[in-house]
Each structure stands twice: as C-alpha cells, then as structure tokens.
DSSP file (Angstrom, degrees, kcal/mol; ACC not computed):
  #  RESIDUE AA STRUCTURE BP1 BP2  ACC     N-H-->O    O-->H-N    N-H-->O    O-->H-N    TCO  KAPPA ALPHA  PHI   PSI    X-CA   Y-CA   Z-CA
    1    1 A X              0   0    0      0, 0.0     2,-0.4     0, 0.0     0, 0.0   0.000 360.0 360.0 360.0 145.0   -7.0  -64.9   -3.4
    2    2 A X        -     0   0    0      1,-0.1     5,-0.0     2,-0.0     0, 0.0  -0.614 360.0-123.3 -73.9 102.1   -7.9  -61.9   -6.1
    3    3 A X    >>  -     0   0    0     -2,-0.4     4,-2.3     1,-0.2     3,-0.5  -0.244  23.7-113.2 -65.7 174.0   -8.2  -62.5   -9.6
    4    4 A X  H 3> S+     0   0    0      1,-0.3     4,-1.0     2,-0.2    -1,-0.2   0.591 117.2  60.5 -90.0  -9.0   -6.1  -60.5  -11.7
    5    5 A X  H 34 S+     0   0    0      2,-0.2     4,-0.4     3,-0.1    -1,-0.3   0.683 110.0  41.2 -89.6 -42.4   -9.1  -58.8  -13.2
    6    6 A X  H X> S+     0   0    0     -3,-0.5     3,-1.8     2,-0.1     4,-1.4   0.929 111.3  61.1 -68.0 -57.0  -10.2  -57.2   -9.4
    7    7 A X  H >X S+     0   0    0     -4,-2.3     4,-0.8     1,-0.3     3,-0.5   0.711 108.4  41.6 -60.3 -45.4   -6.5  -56.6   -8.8
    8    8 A X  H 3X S+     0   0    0     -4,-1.0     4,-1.7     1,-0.3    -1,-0.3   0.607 113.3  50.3 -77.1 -37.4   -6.6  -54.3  -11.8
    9    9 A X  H <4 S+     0   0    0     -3,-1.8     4,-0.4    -4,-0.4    -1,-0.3   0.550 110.3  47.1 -81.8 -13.0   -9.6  -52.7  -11.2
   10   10 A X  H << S+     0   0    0     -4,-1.4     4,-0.5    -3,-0.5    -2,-0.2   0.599 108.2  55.3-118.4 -10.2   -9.0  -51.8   -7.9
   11   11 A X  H >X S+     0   0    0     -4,-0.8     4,-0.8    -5,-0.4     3,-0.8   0.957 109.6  47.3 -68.1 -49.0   -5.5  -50.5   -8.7
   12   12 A X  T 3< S+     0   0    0     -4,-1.7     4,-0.3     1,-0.3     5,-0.3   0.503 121.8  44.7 -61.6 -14.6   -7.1  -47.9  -11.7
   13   13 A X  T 34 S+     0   0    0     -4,-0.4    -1,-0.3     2,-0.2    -2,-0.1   0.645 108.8  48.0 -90.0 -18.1   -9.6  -47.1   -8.8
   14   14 A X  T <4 S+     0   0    0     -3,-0.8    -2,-0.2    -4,-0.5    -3,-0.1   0.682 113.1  47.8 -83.1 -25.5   -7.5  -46.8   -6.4
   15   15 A X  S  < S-     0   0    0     -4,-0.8    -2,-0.2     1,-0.0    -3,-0.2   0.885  92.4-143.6 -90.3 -37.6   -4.9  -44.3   -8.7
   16   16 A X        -     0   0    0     -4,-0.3     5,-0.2    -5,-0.2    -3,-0.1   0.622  51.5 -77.2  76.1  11.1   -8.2  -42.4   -9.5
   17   17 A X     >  -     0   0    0     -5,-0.3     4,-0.6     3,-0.1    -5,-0.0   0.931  60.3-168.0  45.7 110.3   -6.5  -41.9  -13.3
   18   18 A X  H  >  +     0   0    0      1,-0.2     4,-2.0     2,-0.2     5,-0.3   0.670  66.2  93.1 -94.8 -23.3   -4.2  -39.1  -11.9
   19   19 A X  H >> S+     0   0    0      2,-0.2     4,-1.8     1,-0.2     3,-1.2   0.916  97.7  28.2 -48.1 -68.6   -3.4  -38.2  -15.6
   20   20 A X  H 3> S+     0   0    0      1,-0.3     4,-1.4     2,-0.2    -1,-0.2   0.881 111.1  57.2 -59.6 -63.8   -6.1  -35.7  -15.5
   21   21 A X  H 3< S+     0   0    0     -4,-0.6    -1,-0.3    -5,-0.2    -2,-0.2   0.559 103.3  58.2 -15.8 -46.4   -6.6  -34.7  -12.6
   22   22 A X  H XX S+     0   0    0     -4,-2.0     4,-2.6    -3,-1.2     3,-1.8   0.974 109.3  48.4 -46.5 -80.8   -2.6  -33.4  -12.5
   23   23 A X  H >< S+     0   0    0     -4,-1.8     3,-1.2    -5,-0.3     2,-0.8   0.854 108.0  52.9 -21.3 -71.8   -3.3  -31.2  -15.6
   24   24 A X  T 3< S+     0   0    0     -4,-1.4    -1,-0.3     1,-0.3    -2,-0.1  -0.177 115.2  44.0 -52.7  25.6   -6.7  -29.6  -13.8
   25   25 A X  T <> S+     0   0    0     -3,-1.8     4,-1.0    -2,-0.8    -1,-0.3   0.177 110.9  51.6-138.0 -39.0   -4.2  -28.7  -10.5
   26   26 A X  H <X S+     0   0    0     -4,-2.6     4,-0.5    -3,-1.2    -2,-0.3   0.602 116.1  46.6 -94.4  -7.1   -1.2  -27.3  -12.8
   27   27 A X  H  4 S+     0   0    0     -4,-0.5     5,-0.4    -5,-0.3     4,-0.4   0.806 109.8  47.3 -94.0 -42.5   -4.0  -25.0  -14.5
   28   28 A X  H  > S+     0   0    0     -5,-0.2     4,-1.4     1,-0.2     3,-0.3   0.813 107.8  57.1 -66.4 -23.8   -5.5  -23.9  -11.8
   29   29 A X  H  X S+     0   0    0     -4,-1.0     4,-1.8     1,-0.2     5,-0.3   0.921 115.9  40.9 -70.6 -50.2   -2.1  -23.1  -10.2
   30   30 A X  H  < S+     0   0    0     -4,-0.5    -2,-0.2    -5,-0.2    -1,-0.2   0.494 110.1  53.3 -54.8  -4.5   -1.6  -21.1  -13.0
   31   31 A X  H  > S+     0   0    0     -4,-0.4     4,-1.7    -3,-0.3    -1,-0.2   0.661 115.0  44.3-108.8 -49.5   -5.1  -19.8  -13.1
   32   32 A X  H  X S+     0   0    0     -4,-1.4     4,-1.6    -5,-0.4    -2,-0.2   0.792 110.7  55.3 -79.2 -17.9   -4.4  -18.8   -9.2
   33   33 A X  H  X S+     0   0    0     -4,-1.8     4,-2.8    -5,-0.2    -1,-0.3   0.928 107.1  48.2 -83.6 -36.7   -0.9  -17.3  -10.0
   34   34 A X  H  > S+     0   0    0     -5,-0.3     4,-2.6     1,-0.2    -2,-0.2   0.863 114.1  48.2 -73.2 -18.3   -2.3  -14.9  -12.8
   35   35 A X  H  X S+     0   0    0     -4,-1.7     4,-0.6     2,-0.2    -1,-0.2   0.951 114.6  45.3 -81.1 -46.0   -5.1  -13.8  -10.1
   36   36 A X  H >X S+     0   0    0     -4,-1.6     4,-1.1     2,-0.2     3,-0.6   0.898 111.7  52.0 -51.2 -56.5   -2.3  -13.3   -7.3
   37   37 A X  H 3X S+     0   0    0     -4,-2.8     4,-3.5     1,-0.3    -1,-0.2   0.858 119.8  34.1 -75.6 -36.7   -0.1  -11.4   -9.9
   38   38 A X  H 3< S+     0   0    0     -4,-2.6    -1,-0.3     1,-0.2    -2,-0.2   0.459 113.2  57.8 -99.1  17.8   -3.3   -8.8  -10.9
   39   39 A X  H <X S+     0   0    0     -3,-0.6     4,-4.1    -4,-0.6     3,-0.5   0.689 111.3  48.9 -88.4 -37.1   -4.7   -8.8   -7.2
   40   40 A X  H  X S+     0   0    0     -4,-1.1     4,-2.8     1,-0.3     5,-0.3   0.986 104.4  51.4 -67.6 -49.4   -1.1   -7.5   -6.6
   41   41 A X  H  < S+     0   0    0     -4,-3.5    -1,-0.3     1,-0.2    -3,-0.1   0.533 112.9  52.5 -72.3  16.6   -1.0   -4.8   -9.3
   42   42 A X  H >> S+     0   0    0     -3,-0.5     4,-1.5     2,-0.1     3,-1.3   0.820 108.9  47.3 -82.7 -50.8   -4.5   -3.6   -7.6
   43   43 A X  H 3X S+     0   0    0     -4,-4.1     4,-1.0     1,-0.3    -2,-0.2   0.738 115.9  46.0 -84.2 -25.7   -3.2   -3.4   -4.3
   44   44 A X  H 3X S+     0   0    0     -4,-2.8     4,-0.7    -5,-0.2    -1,-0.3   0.517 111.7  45.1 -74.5   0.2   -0.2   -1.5   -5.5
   45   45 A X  H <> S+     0   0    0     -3,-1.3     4,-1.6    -5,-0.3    -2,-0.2   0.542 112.8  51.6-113.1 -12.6   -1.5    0.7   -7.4
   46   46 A X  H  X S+     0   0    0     -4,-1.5     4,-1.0     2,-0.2    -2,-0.2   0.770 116.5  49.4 -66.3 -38.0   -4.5    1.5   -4.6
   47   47 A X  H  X S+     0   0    0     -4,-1.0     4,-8.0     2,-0.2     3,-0.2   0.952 112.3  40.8 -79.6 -50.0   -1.4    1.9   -2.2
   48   48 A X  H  < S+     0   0    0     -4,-0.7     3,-0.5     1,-0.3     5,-0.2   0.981 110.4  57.9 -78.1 -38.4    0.7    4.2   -4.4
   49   49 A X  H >< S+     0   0    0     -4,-1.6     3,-0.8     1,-0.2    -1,-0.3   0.817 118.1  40.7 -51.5 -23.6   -2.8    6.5   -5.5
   50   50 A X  H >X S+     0   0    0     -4,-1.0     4,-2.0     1,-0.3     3,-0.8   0.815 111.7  49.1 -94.2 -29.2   -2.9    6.9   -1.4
   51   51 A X  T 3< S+     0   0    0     -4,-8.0    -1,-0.3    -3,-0.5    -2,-0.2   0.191 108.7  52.0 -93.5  51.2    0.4    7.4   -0.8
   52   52 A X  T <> S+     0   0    0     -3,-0.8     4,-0.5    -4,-0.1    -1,-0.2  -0.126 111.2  56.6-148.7 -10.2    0.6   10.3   -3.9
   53   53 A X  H <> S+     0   0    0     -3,-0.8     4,-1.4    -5,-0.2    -2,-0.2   0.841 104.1  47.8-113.2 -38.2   -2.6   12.0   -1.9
   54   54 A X  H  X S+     0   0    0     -4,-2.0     4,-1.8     2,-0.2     5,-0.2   0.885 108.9  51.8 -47.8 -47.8   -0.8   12.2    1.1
   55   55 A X  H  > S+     0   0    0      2,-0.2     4,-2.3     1,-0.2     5,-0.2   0.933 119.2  40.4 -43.6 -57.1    2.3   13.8   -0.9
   56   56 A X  H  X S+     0   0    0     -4,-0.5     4,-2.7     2,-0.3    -1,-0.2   0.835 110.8  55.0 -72.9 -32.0   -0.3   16.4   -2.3
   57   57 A X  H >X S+     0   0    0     -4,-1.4     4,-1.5     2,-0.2     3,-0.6   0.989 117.6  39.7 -58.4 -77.0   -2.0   16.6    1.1
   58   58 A X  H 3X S+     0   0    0     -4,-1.8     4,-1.4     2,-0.3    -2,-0.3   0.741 110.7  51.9 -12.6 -64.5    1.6   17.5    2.3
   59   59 A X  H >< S+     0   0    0     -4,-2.3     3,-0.9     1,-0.2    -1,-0.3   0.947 111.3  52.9 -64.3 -46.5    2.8   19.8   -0.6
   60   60 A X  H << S+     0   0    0     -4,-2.7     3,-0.4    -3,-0.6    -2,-0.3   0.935 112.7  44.7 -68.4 -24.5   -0.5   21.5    0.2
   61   61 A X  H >X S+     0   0    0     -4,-1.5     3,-3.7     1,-0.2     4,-0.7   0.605  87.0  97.8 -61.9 -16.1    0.6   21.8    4.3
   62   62 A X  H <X  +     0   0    0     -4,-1.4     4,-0.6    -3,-0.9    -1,-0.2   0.379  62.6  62.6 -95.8   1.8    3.8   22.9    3.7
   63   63 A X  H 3> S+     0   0    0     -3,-0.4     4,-0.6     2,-0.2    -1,-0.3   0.680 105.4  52.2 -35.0 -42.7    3.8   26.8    4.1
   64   64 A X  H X4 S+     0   0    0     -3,-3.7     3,-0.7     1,-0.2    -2,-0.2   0.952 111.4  53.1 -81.2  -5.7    2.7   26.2    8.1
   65   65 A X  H 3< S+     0   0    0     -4,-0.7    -1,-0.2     1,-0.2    -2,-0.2   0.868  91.8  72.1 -72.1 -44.1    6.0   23.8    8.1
   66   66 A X  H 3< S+     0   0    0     -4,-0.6    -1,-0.2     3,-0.0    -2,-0.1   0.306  80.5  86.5 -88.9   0.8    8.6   26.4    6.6
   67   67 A X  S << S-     0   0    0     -3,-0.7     3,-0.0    -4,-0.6    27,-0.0  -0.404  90.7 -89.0 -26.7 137.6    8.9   28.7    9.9
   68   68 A X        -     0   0    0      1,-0.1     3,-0.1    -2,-0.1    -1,-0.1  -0.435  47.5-109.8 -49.0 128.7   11.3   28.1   12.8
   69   69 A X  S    S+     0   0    0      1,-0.1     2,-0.8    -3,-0.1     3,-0.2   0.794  93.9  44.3 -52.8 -12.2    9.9   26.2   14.9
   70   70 A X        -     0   0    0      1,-0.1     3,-0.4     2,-0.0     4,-0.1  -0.784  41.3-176.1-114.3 100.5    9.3   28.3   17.4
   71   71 A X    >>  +     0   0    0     -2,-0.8     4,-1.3    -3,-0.1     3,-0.9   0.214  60.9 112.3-104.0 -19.3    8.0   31.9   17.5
   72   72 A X  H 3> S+     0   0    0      1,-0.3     4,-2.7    -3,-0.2    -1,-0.1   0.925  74.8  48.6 -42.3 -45.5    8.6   31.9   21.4
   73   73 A X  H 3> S+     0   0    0     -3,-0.4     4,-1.8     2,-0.2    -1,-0.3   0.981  98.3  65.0 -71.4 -29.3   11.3   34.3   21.2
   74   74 A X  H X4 S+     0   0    0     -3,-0.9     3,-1.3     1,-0.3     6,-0.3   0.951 113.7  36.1 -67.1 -68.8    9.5   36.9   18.9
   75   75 A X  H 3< S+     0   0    0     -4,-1.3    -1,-0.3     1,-0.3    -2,-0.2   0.815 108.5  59.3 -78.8 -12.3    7.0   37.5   21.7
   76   76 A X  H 3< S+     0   0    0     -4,-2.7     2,-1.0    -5,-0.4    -1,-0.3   0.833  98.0  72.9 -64.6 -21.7    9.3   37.1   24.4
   77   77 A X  S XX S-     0   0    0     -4,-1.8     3,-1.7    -3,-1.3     4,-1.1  -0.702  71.3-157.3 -76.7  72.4   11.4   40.3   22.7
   78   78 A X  H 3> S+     0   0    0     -2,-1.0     4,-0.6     1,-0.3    -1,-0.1   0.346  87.8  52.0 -61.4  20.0    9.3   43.6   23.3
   79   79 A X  H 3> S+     0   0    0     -5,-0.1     4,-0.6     2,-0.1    -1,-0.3   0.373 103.4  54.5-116.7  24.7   10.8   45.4   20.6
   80   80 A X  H <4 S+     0   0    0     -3,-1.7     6,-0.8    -6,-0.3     5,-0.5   0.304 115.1  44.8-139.1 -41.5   10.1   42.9   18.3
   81   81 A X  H  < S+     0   0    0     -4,-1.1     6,-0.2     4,-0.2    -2,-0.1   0.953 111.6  47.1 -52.1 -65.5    6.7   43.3   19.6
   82   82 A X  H  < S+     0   0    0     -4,-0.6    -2,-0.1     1,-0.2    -3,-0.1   0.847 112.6  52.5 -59.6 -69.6    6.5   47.1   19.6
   83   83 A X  S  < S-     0   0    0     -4,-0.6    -1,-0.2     1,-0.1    -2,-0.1   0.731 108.7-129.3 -69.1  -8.6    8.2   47.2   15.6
   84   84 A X  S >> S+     0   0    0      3,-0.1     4,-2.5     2,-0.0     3,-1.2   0.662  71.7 131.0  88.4   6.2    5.4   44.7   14.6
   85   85 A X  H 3> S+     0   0    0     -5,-0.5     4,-1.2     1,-0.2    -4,-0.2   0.920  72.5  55.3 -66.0 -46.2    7.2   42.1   12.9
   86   86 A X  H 3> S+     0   0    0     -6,-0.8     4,-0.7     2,-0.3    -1,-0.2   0.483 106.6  53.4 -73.0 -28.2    5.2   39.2   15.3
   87   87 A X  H <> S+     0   0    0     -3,-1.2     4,-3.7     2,-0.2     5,-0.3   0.861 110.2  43.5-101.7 -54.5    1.9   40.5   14.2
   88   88 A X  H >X S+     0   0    0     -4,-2.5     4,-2.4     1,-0.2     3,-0.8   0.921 109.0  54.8 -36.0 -57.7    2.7   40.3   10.4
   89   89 A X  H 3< S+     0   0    0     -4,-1.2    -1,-0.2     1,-0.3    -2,-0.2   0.817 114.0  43.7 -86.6 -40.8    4.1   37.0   10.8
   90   90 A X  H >< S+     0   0    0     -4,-0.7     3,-0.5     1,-0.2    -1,-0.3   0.961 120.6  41.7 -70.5 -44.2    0.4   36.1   12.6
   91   91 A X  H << S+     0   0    0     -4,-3.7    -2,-0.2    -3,-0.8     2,-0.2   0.899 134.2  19.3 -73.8 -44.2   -1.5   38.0    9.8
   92   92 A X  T ><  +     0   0    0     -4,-2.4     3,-0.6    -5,-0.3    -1,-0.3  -0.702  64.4 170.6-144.7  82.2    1.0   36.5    6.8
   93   93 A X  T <  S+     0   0    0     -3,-0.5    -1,-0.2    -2,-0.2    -2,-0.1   0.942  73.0  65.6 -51.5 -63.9    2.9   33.4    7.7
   94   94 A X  T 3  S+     0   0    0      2,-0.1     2,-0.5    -5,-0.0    -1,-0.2   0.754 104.5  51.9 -42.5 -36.7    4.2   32.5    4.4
   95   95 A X    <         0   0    0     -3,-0.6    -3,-0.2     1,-0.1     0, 0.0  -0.839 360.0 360.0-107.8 153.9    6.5   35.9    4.4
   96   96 A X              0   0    0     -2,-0.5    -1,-0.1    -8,-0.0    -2,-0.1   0.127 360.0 360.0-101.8 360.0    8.8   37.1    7.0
C-alpha cells in the first residue's frame, strides 16, 4: 500500500501542473492566429498586385482584341482588296 505522501506526489506529477502549461498553449494559439491572419493579408495582397498586372497587361492588349474576329472575308472580296481598305487595316489596326 502507498502512503498518502507518494500518492500525492505522483498525482502533481502525473497532472504535470497543467495551470501553466494551458496559458502557454492559449498564447501561442493566439500568437499562431495573428501570424495566420498577416500571412493572409500577404498572400492577398501578392495575389491582388498580380492579378491588377494582368488587368494592365490586358488593357495594354486590347486594341488587337477590338476587331471582328475574322478578317477572312476582307481578303476573300477582291474589291475590298483592289479599294485598299485590307491593307490599311494591316498597316493601322486600331482604325477602320
């Protein structure tokens, strides 16, 4: 049988005095939530500078975009050829 003096000592070793420990784990959840929260406002604010260079990349593209697609008839048309409009169009896309 255990005297009440092991039994006691080997409960308070056995608990490991949780008191502290407990704190030290709720700050450091807290410590790892403020790191999460500014790891997030990096990575969204890396994501929206890339996607705001693609928009500009775009806005700079967007002349060969604002033709018909197709040009196929204009050469298929030899008077369309012949008045020259097809050759401008090659020389100076942006006007018709």
């Amino acid at each position: 049988m255990s005297s009440p003096a092991r039994s006691t000592v080997s409960a308070a070793s056995a608990g490991g005095g949780t008191a502290i420990p407990a704190a030290d784990d709720v700050a450091d959840s807290i410590d790892a939530f403020y790191r999460m929260d500014e790891a997030m406002t990096e990575l969204r604010s890396d994501v929206m500078e890339a996607l705001q260079k693609e928009v500009r990349s775009l806005d700079d593209n967007n002349w060969m975009f604002a033709a018909p697609r197709s040009r196929i008839n204009l050469v298929s048309k030899p008077e369309v050829m012949a008045r020259g409009k097809f050759r401008s169009w090659i020389r100076h896309p942006r006007r018709q």
